[in-house]
Backbone bond lengths (Angstrom), bond angles and torsions (degrees), N, CA, C in turn:
res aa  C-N    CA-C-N  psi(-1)  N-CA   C-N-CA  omega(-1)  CA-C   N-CA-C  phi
1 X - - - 1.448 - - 1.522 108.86 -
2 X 1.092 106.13 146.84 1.897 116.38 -165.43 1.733 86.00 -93.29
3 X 1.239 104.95 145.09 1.422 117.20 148.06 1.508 110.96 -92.45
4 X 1.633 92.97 159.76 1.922 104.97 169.98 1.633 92.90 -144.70
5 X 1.879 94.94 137.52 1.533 106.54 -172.08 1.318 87.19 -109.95
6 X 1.318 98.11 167.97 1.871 119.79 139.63 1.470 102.84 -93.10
7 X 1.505 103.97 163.46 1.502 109.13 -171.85 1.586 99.32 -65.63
8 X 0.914 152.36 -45.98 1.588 154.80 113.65 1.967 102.81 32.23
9 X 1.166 89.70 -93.83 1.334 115.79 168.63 1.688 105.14 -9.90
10 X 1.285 81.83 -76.19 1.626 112.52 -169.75 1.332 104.14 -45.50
11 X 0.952 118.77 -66.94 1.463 143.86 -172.80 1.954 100.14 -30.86
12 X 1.508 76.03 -71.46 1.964 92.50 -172.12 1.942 100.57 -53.15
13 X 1.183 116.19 -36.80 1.319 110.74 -154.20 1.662 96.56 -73.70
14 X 1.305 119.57 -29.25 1.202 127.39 -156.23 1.909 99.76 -112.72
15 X 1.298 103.36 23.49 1.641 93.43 173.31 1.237 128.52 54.09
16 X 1.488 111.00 15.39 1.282 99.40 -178.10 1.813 99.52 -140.14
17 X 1.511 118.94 169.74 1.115 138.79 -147.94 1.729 86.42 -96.40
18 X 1.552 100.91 154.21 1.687 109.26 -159.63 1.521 101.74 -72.80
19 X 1.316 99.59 -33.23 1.731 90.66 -165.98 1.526 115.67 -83.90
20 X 1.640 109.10 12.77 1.541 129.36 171.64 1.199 109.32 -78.08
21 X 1.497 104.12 -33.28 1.588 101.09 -179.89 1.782 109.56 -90.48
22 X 1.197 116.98 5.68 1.257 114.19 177.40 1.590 110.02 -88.97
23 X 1.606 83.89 -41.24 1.841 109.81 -167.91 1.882 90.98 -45.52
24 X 1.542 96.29 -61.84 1.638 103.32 -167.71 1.499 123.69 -55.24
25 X 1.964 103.91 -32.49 1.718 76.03 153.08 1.432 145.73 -91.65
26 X 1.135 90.37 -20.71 1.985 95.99 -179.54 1.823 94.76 -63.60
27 X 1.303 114.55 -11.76 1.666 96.91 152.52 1.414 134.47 -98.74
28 X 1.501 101.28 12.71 1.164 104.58 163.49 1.792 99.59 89.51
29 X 1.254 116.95 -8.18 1.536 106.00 -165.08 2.040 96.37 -96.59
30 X 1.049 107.85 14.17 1.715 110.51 171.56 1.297 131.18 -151.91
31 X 1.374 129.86 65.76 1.266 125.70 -177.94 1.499 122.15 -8.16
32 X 1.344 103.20 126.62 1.412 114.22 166.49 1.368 130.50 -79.58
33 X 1.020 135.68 101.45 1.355 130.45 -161.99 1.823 108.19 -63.83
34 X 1.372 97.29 162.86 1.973 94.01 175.83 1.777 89.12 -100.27
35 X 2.270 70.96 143.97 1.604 74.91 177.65 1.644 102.57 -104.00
36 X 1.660 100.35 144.24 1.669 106.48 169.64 1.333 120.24 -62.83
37 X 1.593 113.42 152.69 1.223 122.05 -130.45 1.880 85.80 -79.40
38 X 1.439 131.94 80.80 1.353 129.85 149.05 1.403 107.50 147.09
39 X 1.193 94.12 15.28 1.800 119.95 -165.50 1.257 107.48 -101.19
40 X 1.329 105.79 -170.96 1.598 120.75 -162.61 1.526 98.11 -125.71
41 X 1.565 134.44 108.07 1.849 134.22 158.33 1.790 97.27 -10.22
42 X 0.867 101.72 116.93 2.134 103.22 130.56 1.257 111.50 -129.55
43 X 1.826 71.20 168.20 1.690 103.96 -172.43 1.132 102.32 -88.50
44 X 1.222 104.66 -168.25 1.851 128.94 152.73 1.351 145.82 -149.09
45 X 1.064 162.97 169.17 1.369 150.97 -163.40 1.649 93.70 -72.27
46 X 1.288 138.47 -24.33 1.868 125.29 -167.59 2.071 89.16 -86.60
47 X 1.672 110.88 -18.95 1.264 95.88 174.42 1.661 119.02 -78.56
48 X 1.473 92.04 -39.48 1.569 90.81 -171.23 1.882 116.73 -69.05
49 X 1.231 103.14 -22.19 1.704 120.97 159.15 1.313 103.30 -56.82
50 X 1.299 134.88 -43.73 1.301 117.76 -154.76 1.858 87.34 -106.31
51 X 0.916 160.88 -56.86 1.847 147.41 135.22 1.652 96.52 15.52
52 X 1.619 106.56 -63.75 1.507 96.24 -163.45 1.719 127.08 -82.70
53 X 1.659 98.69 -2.67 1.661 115.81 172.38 1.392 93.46 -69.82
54 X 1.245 117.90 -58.94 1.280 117.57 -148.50 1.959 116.32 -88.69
55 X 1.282 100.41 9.28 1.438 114.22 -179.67 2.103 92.68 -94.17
56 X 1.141 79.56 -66.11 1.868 98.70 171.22 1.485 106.29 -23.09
57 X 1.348 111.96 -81.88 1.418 130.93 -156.17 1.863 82.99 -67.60
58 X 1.087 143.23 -26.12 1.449 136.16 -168.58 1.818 103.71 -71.68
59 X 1.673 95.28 -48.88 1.438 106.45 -178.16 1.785 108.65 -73.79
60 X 1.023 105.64 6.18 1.429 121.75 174.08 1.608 104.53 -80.04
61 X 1.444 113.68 -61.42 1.372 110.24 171.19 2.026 97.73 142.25
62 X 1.805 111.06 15.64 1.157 122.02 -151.71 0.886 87.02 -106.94
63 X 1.440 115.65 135.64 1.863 118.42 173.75 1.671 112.49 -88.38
64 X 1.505 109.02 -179.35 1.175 102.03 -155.89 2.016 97.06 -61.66
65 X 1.398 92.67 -50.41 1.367 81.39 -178.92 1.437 137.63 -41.88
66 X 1.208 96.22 -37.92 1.705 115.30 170.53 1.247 127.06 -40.06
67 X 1.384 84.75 -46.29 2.132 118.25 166.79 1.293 113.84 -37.72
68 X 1.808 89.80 -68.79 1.754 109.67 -155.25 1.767 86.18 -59.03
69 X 1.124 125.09 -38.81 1.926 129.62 -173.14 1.576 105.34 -53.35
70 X 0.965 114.70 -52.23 1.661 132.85 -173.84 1.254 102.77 -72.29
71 X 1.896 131.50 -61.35 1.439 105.02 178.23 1.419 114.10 -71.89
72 X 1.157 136.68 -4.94 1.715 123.85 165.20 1.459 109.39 -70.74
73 X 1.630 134.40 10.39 1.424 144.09 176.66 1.457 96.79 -103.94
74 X 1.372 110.01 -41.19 1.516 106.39 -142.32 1.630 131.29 -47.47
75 X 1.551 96.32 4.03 1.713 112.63 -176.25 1.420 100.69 -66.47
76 X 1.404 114.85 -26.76 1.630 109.99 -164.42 1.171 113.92 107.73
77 X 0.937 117.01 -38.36 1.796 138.70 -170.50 1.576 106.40 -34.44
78 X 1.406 105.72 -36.10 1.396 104.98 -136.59 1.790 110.22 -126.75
79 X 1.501 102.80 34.73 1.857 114.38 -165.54 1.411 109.12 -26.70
80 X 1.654 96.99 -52.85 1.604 94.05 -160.37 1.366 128.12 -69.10
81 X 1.493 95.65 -16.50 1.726 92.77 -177.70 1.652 102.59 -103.01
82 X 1.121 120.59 2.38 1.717 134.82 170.15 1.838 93.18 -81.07
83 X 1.332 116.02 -41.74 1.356 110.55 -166.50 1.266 104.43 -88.49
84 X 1.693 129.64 -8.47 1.469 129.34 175.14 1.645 108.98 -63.52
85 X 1.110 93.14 -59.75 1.136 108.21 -175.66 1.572 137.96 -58.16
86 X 1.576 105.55 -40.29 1.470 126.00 143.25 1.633 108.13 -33.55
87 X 1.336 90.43 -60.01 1.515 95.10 -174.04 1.480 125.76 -57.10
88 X 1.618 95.43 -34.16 1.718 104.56 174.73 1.682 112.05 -60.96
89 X 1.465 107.48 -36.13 1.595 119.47 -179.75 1.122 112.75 -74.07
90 X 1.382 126.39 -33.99 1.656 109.61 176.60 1.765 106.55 -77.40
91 X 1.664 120.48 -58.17 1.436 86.24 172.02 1.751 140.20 -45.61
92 X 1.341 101.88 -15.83 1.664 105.98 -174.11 1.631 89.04 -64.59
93 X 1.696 109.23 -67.55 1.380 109.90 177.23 1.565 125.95 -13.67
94 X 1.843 105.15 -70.11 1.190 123.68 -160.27 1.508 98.74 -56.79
95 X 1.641 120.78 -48.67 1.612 123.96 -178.46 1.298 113.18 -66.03
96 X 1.411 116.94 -29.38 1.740 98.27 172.21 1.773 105.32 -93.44
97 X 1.011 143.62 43.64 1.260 154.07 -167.44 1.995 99.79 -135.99
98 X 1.612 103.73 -53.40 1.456 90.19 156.73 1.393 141.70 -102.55
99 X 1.582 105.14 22.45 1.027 106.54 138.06 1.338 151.10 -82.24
100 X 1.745 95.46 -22.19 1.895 91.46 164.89 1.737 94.05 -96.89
101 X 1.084 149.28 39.40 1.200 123.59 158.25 1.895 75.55 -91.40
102 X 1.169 103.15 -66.85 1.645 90.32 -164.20 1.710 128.26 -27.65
103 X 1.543 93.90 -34.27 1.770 105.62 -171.66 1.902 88.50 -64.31
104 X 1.362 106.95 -66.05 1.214 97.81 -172.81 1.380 130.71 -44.91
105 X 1.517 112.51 -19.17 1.492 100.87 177.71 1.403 101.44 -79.55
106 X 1.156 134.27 -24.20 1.051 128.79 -168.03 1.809 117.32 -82.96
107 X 1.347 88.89 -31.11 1.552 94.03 151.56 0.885 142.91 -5.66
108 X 1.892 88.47 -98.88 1.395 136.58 -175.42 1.756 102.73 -57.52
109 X 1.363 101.20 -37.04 2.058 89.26 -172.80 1.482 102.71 -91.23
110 X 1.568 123.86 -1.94 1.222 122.09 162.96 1.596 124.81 -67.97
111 X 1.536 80.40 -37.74 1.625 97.09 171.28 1.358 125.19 -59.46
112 X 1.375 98.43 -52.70 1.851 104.69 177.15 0.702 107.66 -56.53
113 X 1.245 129.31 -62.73 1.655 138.22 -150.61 1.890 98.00 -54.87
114 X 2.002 102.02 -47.99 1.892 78.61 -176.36 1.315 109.00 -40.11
115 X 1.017 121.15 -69.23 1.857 144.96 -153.03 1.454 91.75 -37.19
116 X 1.705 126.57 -45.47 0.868 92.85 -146.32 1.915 102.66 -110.25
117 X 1.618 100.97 12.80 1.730 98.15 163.36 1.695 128.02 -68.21
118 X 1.096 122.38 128.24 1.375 113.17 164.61 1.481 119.83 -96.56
119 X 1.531 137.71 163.56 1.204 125.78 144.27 1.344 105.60 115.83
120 X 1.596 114.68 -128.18 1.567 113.60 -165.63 1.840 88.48 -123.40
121 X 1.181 129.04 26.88 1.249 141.51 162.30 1.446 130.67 -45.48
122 X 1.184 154.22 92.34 1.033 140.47 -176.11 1.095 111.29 -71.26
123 X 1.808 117.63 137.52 1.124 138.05 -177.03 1.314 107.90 -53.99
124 X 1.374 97.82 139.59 1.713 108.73 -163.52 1.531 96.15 -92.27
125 X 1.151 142.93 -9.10 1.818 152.94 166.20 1.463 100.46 -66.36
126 X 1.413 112.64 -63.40 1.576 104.86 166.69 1.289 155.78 -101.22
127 X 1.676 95.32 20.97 1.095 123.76 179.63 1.747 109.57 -89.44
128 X 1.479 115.34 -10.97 1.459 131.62 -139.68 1.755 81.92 -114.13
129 X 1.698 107.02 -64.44 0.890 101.90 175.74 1.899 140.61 -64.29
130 X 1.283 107.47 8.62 1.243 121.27 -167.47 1.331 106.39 -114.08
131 X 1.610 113.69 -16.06 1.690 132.49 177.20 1.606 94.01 -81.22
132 X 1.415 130.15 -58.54 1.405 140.78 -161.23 1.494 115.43 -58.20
């Protein structure tokens, strides 16, 4: 059995806040349904599926645009260039991943190092940052 929302509806079913579902069409990433002539838009279960691709692929780390790229795949049809792109997102991932390991090392010996000045020393945390 098909469900039918109000944009309301929709909203709640799909975890997300109403004016998300507005946001998503004026970007084009959610058809707007026509409203009958004195009536109220509905949805449908292929909308609230497609709310929940595009929440997914967000918590993925995929921007909206990234999105709008991915649901023009979403037939299946099309692995390899669905898997390019995946692919483009995990290296982005992997490079901003060593970049905070790097921040953190740099951190961490910023950190020690306060602890371990005594005296009329300037703090080596803001001494680092005032060099940069």
């Amino acid at each position: 059995m098909s469900n039918i929302f109000t944009i309301g509806a929709l909203a709640e079913a799909a975890g997300v806040n109403l004016e998300t579902i507005r946001y998503y069409q004026r970007r084009g990433l959610l058809p707007e349904p026509a409203r009958p002539q004195g009536g109220i838009r509905r949805y449908g279960d292929p909308d609230l599926a497609r709310v929940r691709f595009i929440k997914s692929a967000q918590r993925l780390g995929f921007s909206l645009d990234e999105v709008a790229e991915l649901l023009k795949l979403e037939d299946g049809s099309h692995c390899g260039l669905a898997r390019a792109q995946g692919e483009r997102k995990l290296a982005d991932v992997r490079a901003r991943l060593a970049d905070l390991q790097r921040i953190e090392q740099v951190l961490a010996d910023l950190v020690a190092r306060c602890g371990s000045k005594r005296g009329r020393v300037r703090c080596p945390l803001i001494a680092s940052l005032h060099e940069g």
